[in-house]
C-alpha positions in Angstrom: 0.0 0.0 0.0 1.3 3.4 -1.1 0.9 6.7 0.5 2.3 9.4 -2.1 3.5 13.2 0.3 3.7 15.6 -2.6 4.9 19.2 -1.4 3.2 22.0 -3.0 5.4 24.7 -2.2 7.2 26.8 -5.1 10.0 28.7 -2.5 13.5 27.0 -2.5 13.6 26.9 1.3 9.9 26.1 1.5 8.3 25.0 5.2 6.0 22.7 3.8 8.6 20.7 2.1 10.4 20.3 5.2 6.7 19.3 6.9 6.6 16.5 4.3 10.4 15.6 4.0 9.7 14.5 7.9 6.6 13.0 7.5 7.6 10.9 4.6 10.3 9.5 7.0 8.1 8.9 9.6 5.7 7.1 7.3 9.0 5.1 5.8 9.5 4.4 9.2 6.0 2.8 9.7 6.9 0.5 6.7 4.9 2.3 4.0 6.1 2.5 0.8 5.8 6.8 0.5 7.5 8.0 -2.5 8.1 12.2 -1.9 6.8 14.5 -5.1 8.2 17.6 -4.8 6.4 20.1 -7.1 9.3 22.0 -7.7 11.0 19.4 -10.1 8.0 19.5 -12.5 6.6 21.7 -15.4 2.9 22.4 -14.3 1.3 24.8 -17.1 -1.5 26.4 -15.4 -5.0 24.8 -15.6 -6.8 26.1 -18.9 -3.6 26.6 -20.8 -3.7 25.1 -24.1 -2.5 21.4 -23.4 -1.9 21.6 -19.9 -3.3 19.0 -18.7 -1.5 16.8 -21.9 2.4 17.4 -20.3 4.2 14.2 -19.5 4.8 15.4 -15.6 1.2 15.7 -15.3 0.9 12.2 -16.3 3.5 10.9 -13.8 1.6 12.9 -10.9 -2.2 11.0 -12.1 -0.8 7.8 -11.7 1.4 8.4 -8.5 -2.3 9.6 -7.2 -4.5 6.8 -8.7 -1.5 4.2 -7.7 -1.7 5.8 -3.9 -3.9 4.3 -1.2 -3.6 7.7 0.4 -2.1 10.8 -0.7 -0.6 13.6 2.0 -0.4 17.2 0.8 1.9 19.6 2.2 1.5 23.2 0.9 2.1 26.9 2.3 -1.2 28.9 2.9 -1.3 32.4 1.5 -3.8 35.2 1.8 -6.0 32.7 4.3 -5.9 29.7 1.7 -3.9 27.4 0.1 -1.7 27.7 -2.5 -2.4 27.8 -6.0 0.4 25.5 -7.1 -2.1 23.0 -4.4 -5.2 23.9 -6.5 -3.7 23.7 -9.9 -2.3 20.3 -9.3 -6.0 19.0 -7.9 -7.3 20.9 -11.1 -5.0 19.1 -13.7 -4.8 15.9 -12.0 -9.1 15.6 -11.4 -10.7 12.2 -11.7 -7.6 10.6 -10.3 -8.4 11.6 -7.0 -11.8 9.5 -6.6 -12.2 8.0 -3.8 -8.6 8.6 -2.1 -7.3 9.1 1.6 -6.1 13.1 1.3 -4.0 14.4 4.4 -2.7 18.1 5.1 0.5 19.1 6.1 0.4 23.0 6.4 2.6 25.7 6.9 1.7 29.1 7.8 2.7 32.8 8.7 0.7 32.9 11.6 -2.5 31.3 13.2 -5.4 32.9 12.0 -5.3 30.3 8.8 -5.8 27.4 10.6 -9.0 26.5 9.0 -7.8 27.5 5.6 -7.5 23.5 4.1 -11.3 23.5 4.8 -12.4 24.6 1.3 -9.7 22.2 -0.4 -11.2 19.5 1.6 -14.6 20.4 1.0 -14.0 20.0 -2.5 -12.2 16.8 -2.6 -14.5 14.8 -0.8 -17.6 16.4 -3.2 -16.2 16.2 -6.2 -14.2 13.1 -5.5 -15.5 11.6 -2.9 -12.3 11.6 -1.0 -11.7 10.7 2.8 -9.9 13.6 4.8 -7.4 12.1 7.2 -9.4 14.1 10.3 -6.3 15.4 11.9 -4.0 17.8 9.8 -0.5 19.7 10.8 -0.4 23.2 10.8 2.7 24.9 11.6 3.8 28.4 11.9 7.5 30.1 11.4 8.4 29.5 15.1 7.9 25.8 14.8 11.4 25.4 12.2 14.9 26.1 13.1 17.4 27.4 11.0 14.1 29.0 9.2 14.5 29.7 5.1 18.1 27.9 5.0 19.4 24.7 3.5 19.1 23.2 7.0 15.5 24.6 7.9 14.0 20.8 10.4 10.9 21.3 12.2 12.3 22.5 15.7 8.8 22.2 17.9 8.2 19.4 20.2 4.4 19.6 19.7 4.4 19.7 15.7 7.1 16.7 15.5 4.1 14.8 17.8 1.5 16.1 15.5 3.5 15.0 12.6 3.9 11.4 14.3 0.1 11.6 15.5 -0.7 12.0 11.7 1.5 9.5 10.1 0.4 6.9 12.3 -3.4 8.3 11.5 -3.3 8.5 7.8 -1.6 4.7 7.9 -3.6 2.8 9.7 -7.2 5.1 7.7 -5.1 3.5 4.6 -5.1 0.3 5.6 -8.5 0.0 7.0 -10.6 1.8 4.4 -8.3 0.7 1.0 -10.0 -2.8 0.6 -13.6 -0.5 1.1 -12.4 2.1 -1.6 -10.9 -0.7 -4.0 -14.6 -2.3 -4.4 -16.4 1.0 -5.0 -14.2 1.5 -7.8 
């Protein structure tokens, strides 16, 4: 069973990828096989460009999500929501998200956003009839140390709990609802 962490995040010293660096080792560590897409590395047109949704990379990102029993995304929130890079993958990508496990990893400027992953969850499970992993991370600039350089780790004691709270979570919500999702497909 295969949980896919894709990070979302655009900045070179990006938060959220260090979120799901750690919780793709955590989830390695559980014994499940979590490859690590980090959106950086591929060539998204935006969604309504002419052939965007025919490029090769957004190919390899469908079948990484319709191969995935669950799929964790990590992504900044801006402006009170998530980022577009988030959206416009979930927009090119579409039908291959029926009936998947989604989890959030977020990372944040402050606190006020904490509900911000609502209206990206709200749409996966309607339009996709996704599961939302019910507990999410959502971390702030204070949780990371050595913030925006090449050795940025998650430096809070709460959020690397959260982060082992959720991988343990989203794991065993895998294994318990895949065989339930593989018949209503």
């Amino acid at each position: 069973m295969k949980t896919s962490v894709i990070s979302c995040s655009l900045n070179p010293y990006s938060r959220s990828y260090v979120l799901a660096t750690t919780v793709t080792d955590i989830l390695k560590g559980l014994k499940v096989d979590t490859p690590l897409y980090d959106l950086r590395k591929y060539n998204l047109s935006f969604c309504g460009s002419p052939d965007a949704r025919e490029n090769g990379d957004v190919s390899k990102l469908k079948s990484a999500i319709e191969e995935s029993a669950a799929v964790v995304l990590a992504m900044p929130i801006y402006n009170f929501d998530v980022n577009a890079a988030a959206k416009n993958l979930i927009e090119l990508t579409g039908r291959s998200w029926t009936n998947t496990l989604v989890g959030f990893l977020c990372a944040a400027g402050g606190q006020s956003s904490y509900m911000s992953v609502m209206s990206i969850a709200n749409s996966l499970m309607l339009d996709f009839r996704c599961i939302i992993v019910p507990r999410f991370v959502y971390a702030v600039p204070e949780a990371f140390l050595n913030d925006r350089t090449d050795q940025m780790q998650v430096g809070s004691e709460d959020i690397s709990r959260r982060l082992h709270e959720f991988a343990a979570t989203t794991a065993a919500l895998a294994r318990a609802i895949s065989p339930v999702l593989d018949e209503s497909n």
